[in-house]
N, C-alpha and C positions, 0 to 999 in steps of 0.2 A: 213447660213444666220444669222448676225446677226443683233438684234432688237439695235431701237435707243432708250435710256433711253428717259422718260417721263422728258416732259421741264420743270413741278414743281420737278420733283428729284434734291437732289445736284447736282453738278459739281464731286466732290470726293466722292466715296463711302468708307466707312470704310473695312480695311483688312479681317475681319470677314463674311460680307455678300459675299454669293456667287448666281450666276447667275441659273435663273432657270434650275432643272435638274442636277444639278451637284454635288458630293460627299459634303456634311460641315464637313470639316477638322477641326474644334474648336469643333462641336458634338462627331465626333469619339475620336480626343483627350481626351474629356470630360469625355466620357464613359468606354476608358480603366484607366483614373488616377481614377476615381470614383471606379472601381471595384478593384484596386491595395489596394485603400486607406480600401475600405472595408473588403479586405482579412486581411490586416497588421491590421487594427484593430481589427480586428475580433481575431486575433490570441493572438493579448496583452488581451484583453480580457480574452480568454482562459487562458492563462496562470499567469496572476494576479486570476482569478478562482481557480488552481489549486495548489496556493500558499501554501496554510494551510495543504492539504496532500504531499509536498513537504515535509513541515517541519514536518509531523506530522512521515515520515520514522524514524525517530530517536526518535521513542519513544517505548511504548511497543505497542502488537497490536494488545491488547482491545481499547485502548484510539485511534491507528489507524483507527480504525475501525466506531469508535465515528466520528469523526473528518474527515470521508469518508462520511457519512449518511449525517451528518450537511453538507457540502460544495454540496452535491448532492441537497439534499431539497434549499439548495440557488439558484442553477443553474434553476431547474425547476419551484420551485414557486415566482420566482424574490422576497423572502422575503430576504432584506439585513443583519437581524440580526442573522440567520444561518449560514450565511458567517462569521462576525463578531466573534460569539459564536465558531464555527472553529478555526478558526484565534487563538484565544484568548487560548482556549484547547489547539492548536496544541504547540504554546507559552512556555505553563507550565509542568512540565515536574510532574508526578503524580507519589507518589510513589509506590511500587510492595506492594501489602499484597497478592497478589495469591501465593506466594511463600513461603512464613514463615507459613502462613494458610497451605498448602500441605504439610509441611515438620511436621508441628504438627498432619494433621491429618493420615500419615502417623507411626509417632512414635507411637503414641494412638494406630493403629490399630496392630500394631507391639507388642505392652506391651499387648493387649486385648489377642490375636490369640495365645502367644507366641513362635511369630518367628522373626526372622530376620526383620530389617527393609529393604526397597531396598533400594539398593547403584547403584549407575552412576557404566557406565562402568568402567571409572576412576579411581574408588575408587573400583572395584576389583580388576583390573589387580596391583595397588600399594599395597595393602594388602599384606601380604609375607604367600605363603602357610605353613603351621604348619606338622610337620611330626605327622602322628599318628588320627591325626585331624579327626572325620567322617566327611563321605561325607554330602552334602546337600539331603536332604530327600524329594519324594512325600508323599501328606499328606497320603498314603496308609502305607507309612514306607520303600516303596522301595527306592534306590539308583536312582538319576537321569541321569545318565552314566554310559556309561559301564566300566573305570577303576574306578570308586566309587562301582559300585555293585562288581569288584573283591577283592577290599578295604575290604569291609564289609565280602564278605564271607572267604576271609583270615583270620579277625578279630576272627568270626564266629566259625573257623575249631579249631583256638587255647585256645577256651574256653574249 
């Protein structure tokens, strides 16, 4: 049964209105471009977020690290100068003093203790064994291997 529209309504109704009781197809429309439009943006979002540890991988990573904290403190406390501050870090590339620092204080402790400084593996295995050579020693004076302790006590036997 259907009703007869009210004699003050138009003549034409517009494409949009629908009859009582029935689906609003321009609502549901609505509703899935709304939630589409939300994800996609939601996810630029994220990802212009994520930008400054993006770049900050090619760095070292203390300053990674740095530049992880700031972008986090931006995401949560909505302060935009965190992000910025990121941003800007992840940018400039900083240079290493951990590394010439350990290598000095490394030598130091080598010249104090008088022993050997450590060497990379590297830079043993290039080294060219020396015939005659002693072995490397625990600070006890024992041989640290067993063909270095038969080393020494061959040395040992011919004294």
């Amino acid at each position: 049964m259907t009703e007869a529209p009210n004699a003050a309504a138009p003549h034409h109704m517009p494409w949009f209105m629908t009859a009582p009781g029935e689906t609003d197809g321009l609502l549901v429309g609505m509703l899935i471009f709304l939630i589409i439009v939300i994800v996609v943006v939601g996810n630029l979002y994220f990802q212009l977020h994520a930008l400054p540890e993006r770049r900050a991988h090619h760095t070292n990573k203390a300053q990674m690290e740095v530049v992880a904290v700031l972008a986090l403190l931006a995401l949560f406390t909505h302060q935009h100068i965190f992000w910025i501050i990121a941003l800007l870090l992840a940018f400039v590339q900083l240079p290493d003093f951990s590394t010439p620092l350990n290598s000095i204080a490394d030598s130091l402790d080598s010249l104090v203790n008088g022993r050997r400084p450590r060497m990379l593996q590297s830079e043993r295995d290039a080294e060219p064994a020396l015939e005659g050579t002693p072995p490397p020693l625990t600070p006890e004076g024992e041989a640290t291997d067993a063909p270095a302790r038969r080393l020494l006590e061959k040395d040992v036997s011919h004294a």
